[in-house]
N, CA, C and O of each residue as an XYZ file, in Angstrom:
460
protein
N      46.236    131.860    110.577
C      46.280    133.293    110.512
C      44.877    133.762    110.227
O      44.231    133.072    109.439
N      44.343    134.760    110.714
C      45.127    135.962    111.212
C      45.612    135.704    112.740
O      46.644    136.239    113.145
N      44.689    134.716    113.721
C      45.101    134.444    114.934
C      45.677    133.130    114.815
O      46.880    133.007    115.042
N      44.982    132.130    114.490
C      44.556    130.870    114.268
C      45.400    129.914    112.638
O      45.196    130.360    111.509
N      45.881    129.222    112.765
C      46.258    128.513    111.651
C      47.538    128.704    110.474
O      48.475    129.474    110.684
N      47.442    128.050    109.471
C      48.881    128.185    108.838
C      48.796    129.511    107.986
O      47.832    130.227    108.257
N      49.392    129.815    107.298
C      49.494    130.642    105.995
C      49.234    130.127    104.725
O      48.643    130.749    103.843
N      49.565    129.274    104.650
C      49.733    128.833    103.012
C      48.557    128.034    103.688
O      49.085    127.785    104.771
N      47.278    127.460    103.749
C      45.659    127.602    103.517
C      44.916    128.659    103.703
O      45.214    129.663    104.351
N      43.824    128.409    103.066
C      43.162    129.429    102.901
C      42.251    129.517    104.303
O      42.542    128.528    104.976
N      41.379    130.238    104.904
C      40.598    130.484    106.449
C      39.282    131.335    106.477
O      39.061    132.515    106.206
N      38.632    130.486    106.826
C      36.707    131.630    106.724
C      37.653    132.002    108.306
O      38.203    131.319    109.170
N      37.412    133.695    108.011
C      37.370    134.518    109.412
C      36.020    135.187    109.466
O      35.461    135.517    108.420
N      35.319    135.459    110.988
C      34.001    136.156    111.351
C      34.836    137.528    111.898
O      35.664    137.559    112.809
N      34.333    138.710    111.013
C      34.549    140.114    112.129
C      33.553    140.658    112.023
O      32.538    140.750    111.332
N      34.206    141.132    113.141
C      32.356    141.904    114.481
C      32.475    143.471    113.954
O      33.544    143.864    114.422
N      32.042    144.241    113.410
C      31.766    145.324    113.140
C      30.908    145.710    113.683
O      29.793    145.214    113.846
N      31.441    146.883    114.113
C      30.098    148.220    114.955
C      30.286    149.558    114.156
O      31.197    150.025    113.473
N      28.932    150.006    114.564
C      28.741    151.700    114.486
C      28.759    151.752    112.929
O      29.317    152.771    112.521
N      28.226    150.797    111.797
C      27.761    150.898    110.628
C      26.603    151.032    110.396
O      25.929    150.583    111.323
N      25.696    151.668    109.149
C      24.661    151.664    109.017
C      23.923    150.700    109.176
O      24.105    149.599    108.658
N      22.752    151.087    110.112
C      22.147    149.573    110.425
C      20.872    148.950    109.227
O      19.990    148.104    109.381
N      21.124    149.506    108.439
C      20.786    149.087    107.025
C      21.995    148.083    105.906
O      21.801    147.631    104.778
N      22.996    148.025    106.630
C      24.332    147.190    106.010
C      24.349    146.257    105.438
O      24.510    145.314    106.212
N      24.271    145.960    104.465
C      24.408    144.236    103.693
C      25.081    144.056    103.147
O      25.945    144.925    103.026
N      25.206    142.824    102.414
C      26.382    142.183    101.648
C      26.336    142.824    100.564
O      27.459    143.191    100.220
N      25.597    143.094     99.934
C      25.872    144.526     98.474
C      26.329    145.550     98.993
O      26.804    146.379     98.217
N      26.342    145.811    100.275
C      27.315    147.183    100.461
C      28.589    147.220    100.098
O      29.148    148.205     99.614
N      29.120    146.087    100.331
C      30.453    145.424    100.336
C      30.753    145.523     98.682
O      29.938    145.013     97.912
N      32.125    146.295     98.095
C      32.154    145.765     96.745
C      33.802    144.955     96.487
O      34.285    144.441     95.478
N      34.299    145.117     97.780
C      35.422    143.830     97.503
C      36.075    144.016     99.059
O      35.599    144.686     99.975
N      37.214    143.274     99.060
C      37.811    143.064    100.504
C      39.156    142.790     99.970
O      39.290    141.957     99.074
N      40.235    143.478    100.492
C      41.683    142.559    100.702
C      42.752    142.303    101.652
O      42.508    142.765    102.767
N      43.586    141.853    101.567
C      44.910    141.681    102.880
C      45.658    141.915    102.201
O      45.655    141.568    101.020
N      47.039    142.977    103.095
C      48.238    143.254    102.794
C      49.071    142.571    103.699
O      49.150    142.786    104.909
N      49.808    141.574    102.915
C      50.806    140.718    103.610
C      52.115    141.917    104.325
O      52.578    143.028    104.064
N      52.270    140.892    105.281
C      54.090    142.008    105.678
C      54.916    142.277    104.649
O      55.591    143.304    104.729
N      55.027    141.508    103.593
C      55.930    141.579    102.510
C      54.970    142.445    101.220
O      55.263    142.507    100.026
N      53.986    142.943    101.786
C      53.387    143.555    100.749
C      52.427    143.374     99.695
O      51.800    144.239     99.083
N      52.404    142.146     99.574
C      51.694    141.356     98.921
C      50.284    141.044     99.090
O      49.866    140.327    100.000
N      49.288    141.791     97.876
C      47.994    141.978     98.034
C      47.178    140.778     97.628
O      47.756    140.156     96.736
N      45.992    140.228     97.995
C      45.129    139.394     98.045
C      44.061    139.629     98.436
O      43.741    140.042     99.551
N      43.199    139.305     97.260
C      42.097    139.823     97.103
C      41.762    138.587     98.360
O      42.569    137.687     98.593
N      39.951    138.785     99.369
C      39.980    138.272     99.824
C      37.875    138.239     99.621
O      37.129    139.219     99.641
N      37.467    136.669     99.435
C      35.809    137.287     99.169
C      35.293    136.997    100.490
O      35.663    136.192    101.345
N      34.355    137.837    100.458
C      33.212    138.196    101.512
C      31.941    137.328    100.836
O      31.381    137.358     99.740
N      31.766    136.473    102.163
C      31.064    135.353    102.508
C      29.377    135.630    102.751
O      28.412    135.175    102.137
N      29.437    136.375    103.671
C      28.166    136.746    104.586
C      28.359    137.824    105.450
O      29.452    137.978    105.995
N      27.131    138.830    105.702
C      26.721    140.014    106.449
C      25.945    139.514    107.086
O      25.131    138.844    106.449
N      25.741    139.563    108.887
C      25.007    138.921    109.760
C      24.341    140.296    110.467
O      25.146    141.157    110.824
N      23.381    140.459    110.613
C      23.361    141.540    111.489
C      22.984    140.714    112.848
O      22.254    139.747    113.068
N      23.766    141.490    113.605
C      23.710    140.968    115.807
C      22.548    141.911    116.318
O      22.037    141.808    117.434
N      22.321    142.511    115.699
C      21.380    143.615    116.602
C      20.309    144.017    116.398
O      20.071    145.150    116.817
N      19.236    143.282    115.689
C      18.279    143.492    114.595
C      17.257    144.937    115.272
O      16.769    145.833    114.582
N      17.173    144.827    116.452
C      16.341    146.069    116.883
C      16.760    147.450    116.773
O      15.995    148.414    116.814
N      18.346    147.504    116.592
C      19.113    148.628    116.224
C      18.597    149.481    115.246
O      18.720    149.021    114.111
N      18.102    150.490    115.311
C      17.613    151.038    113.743
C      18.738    152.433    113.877
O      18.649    153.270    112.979
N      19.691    152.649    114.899
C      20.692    153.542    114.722
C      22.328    153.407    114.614
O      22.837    152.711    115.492
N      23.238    154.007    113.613
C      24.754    153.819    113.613
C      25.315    153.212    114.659
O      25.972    152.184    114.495
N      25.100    153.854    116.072
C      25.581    154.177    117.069
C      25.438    152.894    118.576
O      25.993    152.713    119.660
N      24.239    152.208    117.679
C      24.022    151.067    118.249
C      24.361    149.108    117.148
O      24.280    147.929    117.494
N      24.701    149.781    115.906
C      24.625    148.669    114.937
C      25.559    147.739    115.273
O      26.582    148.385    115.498
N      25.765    146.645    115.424
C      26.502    145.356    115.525
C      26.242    144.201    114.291
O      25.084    143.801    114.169
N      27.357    143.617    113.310
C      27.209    143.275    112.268
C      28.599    142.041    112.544
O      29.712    142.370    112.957
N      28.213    140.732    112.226
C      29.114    139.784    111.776
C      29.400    139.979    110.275
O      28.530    139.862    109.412
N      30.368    140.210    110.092
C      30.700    139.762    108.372
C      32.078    138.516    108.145
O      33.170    138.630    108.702
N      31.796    137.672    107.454
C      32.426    136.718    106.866
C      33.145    136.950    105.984
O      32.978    137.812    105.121
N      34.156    136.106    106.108
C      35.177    136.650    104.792
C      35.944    134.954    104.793
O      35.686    134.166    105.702
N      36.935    134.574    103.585
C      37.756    133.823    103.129
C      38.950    134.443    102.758
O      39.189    134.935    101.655
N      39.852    134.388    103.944
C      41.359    135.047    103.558
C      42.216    134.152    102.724
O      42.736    133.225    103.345
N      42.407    134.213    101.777
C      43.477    132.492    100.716
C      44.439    132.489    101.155
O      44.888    133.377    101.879
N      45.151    131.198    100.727
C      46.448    130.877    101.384
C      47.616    132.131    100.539
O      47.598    132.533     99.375
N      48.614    132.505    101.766
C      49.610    133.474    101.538
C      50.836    132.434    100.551
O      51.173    131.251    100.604
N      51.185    133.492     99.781
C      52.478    133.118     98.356
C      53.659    132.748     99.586
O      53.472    133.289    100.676
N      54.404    132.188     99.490
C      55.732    131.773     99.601
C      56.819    132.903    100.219
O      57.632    132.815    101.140
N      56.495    133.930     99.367
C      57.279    135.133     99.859
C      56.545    135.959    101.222
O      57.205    136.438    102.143
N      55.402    135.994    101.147
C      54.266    136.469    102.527
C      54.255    135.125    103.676
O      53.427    135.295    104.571
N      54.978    133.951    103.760
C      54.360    133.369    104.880
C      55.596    133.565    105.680
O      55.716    132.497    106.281
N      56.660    134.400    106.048
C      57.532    134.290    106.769
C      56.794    135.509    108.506
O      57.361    135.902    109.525
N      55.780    135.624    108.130
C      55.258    136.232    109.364
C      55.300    137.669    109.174
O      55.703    138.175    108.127
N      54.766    138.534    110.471
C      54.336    139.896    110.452
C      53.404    140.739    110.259
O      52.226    140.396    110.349
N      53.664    141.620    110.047
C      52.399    142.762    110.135
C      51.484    142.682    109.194
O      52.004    142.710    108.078
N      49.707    142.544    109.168
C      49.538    142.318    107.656
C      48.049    143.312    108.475
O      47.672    143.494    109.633
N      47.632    143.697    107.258
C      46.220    144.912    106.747
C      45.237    144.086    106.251
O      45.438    143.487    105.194
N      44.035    143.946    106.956
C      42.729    143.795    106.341
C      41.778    145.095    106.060
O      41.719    145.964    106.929
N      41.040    145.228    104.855
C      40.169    146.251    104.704
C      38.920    145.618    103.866
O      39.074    144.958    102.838
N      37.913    145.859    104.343
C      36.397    146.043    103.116
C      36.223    147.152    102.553
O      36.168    148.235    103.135
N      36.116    146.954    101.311
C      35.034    148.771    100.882
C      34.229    148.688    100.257
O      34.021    147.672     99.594
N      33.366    149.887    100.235
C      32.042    149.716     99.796
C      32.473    150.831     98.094
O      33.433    150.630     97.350
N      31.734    151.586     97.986
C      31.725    152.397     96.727
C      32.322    153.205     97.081
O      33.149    153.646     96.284
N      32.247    153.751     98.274
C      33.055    155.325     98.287
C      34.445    155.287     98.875
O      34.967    156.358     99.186
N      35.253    153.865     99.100
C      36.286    153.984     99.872
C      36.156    152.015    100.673
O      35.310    151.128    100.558
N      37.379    152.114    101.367
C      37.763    151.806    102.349
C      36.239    151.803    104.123
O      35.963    152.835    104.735
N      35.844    150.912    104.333
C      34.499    151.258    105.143
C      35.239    150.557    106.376
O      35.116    151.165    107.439
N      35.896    149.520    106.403
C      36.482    149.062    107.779
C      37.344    148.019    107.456
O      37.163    147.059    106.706
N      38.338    148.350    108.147
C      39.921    147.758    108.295
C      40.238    147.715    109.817
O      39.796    148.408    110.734
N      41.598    146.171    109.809
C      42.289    146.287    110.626
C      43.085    145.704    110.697
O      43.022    144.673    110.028
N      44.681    145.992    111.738
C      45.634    145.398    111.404
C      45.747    144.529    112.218
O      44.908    144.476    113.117
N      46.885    143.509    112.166
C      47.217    142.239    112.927
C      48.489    141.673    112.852
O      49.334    142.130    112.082
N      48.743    140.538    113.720
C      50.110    140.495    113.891
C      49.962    139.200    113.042
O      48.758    138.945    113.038
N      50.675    138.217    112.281
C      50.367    136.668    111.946
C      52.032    136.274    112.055
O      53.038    136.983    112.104
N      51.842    134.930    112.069
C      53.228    134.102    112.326
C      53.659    132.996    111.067
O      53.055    132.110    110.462
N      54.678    133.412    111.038
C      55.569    132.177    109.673
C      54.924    130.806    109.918
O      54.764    130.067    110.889
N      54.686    130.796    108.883
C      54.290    129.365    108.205
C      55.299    128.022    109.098
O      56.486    127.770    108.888
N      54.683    127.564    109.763
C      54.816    125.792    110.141
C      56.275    126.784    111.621
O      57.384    126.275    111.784
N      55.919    127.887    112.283
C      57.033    128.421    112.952
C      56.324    128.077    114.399
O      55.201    128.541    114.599
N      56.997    127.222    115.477
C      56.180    127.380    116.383
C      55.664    128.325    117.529
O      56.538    128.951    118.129
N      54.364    128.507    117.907
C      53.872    129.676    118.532
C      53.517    129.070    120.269
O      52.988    127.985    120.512
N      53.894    129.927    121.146
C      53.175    129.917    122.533
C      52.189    130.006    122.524
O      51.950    131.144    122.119
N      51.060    129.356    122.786
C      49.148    129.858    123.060
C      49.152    129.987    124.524
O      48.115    130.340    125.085
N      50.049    129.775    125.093
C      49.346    130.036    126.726
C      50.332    128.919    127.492
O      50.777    127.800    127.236
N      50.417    130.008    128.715
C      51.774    129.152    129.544
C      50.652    129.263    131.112
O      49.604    129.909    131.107
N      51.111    128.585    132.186
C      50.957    128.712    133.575
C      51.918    128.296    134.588
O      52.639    127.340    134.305
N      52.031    128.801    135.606
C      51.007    129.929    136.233
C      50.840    130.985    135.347
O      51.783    131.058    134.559
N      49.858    131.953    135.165
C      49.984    133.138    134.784
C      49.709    134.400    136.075
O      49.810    135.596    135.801
Protein backbone atom coordinates (compact mmCIF):
# COMPACT_ATOMS: atom_id res chain seq x y z
CA UNK A 1 0.00 0.00 0.00
CA UNK A 2 -0.69 2.72 -1.03
CA UNK A 3 -0.24 0.95 -4.62
CA UNK A 4 2.34 -1.56 -3.88
CA UNK A 5 2.64 -4.05 -0.88
CA UNK A 6 1.05 -5.38 2.38
CA UNK A 7 -0.52 -3.30 5.15
CA UNK A 8 0.68 -4.48 8.22
CA UNK A 9 4.62 -3.27 7.04
CA UNK A 10 5.66 -0.29 7.10
CA UNK A 11 6.70 1.49 3.10
CA UNK A 12 9.15 4.56 2.06
CA UNK A 13 6.62 6.15 -0.60
CA UNK A 14 8.17 9.09 -3.20
CA UNK A 15 5.35 11.90 -4.07
CA UNK A 16 5.80 14.24 -6.87
CA UNK A 17 4.47 17.56 -5.83
CA UNK A 18 3.93 20.59 -8.07
CA UNK A 19 3.07 24.26 -8.03
CA UNK A 20 4.79 24.71 -4.38
CA UNK A 21 7.05 27.31 -3.40
CA UNK A 22 10.11 26.81 -5.13
CA UNK A 23 11.90 27.67 -2.02
CA UNK A 24 10.25 24.29 -0.28
CA UNK A 25 12.17 22.18 2.16
CA UNK A 26 12.01 19.69 4.63
CA UNK A 27 11.45 22.35 7.54
CA UNK A 28 8.51 23.42 5.71
CA UNK A 29 7.01 20.25 6.50
CA UNK A 30 5.87 20.09 10.31
CA UNK A 31 4.25 16.58 10.26
CA UNK A 32 2.40 14.17 7.79
CA UNK A 33 -0.46 11.56 8.33
CA UNK A 34 -2.82 8.72 6.82
CA UNK A 35 -6.40 8.15 7.43
CA UNK A 36 -7.11 4.52 7.22
CA UNK A 37 -10.76 3.43 5.73
CA UNK A 38 -11.62 2.51 9.19
CA UNK A 39 -10.49 5.81 10.36
CA UNK A 40 -7.64 5.23 11.96
CA UNK A 41 -4.90 7.94 12.12
CA UNK A 42 -1.10 7.44 11.72
CA UNK A 43 1.22 9.63 12.07
CA UNK A 44 3.50 9.15 9.10
CA UNK A 45 7.52 10.78 9.03
CA UNK A 46 8.81 12.64 6.21
CA UNK A 47 12.06 11.38 4.99
CA UNK A 48 13.35 13.83 2.35
CA UNK A 49 12.41 17.03 0.09
CA UNK A 50 14.03 16.62 -3.42
CA UNK A 51 13.64 19.43 -5.55
CA UNK A 52 13.17 18.13 -9.70
CA UNK A 53 13.43 21.48 -11.04
CA UNK A 54 16.25 23.41 -9.62
CA UNK A 55 16.05 26.27 -12.35
CA UNK A 56 12.42 26.89 -11.33
CA UNK A 57 12.53 30.06 -9.29
CA UNK A 58 8.48 30.23 -9.82
CA UNK A 59 5.18 28.34 -8.00
CA UNK A 60 3.89 27.67 -11.27
CA UNK A 61 6.80 25.83 -12.55
CA UNK A 62 8.09 24.03 -9.07
CA UNK A 63 8.42 20.19 -9.13
CA UNK A 64 9.44 18.57 -5.70
CA UNK A 65 9.97 14.73 -4.69
CA UNK A 66 9.11 14.32 -1.06
CA UNK A 67 9.65 11.09 0.88
CA UNK A 68 7.72 9.79 3.43
CA UNK A 69 7.47 6.29 5.67
CA UNK A 70 3.80 5.20 5.84
CA UNK A 71 3.90 2.35 9.15
CA UNK A 72 2.35 -0.73 9.12
CA UNK A 73 -1.72 -0.41 9.41
CA UNK A 74 -3.45 -1.84 13.07
CA UNK A 75 -5.45 -4.94 12.51
CA UNK A 76 -8.67 -3.11 12.37
CA UNK A 77 -7.33 -0.72 9.13
CA UNK A 78 -5.90 -3.64 7.00
CA UNK A 79 -9.22 -4.95 5.67
CA UNK A 80 -8.81 -2.47 2.61
CA UNK A 81 -10.31 0.88 1.19
CA UNK A 82 -10.36 4.34 1.00
CA UNK A 83 -7.50 5.95 2.94
CA UNK A 84 -6.20 10.06 3.10
CA UNK A 85 -2.69 11.16 2.92
CA UNK A 86 -1.84 14.84 3.93
CA UNK A 87 1.51 17.01 4.82
CA UNK A 88 1.31 20.33 6.62
CA UNK A 89 3.31 22.93 7.10
CA UNK A 90 2.39 25.74 9.92
CA UNK A 91 -0.56 27.16 8.48
CA UNK A 92 -2.59 24.02 7.58
CA UNK A 93 -2.82 21.06 5.53
CA UNK A 94 -0.20 22.03 2.22
CA UNK A 95 -0.86 18.75 0.10
CA UNK A 96 -2.94 15.68 0.28
CA UNK A 97 -4.29 12.81 -1.50
CA UNK A 98 -6.57 10.10 -1.61
CA UNK A 99 -6.21 6.42 -2.66
CA UNK A 100 -7.65 3.23 -2.99
CA UNK A 101 -5.42 0.25 -0.84
CA UNK A 102 -6.30 -3.50 -0.56
CA UNK A 103 -6.76 -5.99 2.57
CA UNK A 104 -3.93 -7.35 3.92
CA UNK A 105 -2.52 -10.85 2.30
CA UNK A 106 -6.17 -10.35 -0.19
CA UNK A 107 -5.29 -11.23 -3.66
CA UNK A 108 -5.01 -8.37 -6.31
CA UNK A 109 -5.06 -8.37 -10.38
CA UNK A 110 -1.84 -6.24 -11.63
CA UNK A 111 -2.54 -6.74 -15.20
CA UNK A 112 -4.33 -9.23 -17.48
CA UNK A 113 -3.90 -9.72 -21.56
CA UNK A 114 -4.96 -9.15 -24.23
CA UNK A 115 -5.81 -5.75 -23.15
Amino acid sequence: YPSDGSTDLAHTIAVTVQYVPPAFKLSDLTSAQLVASQKGKYPVEILSVENKNTKCKHTYCSLFEVKVRAPALNTTDNGGGAARFSAHNAAGAMFSWNFTYVASGKPEVLGFSPK
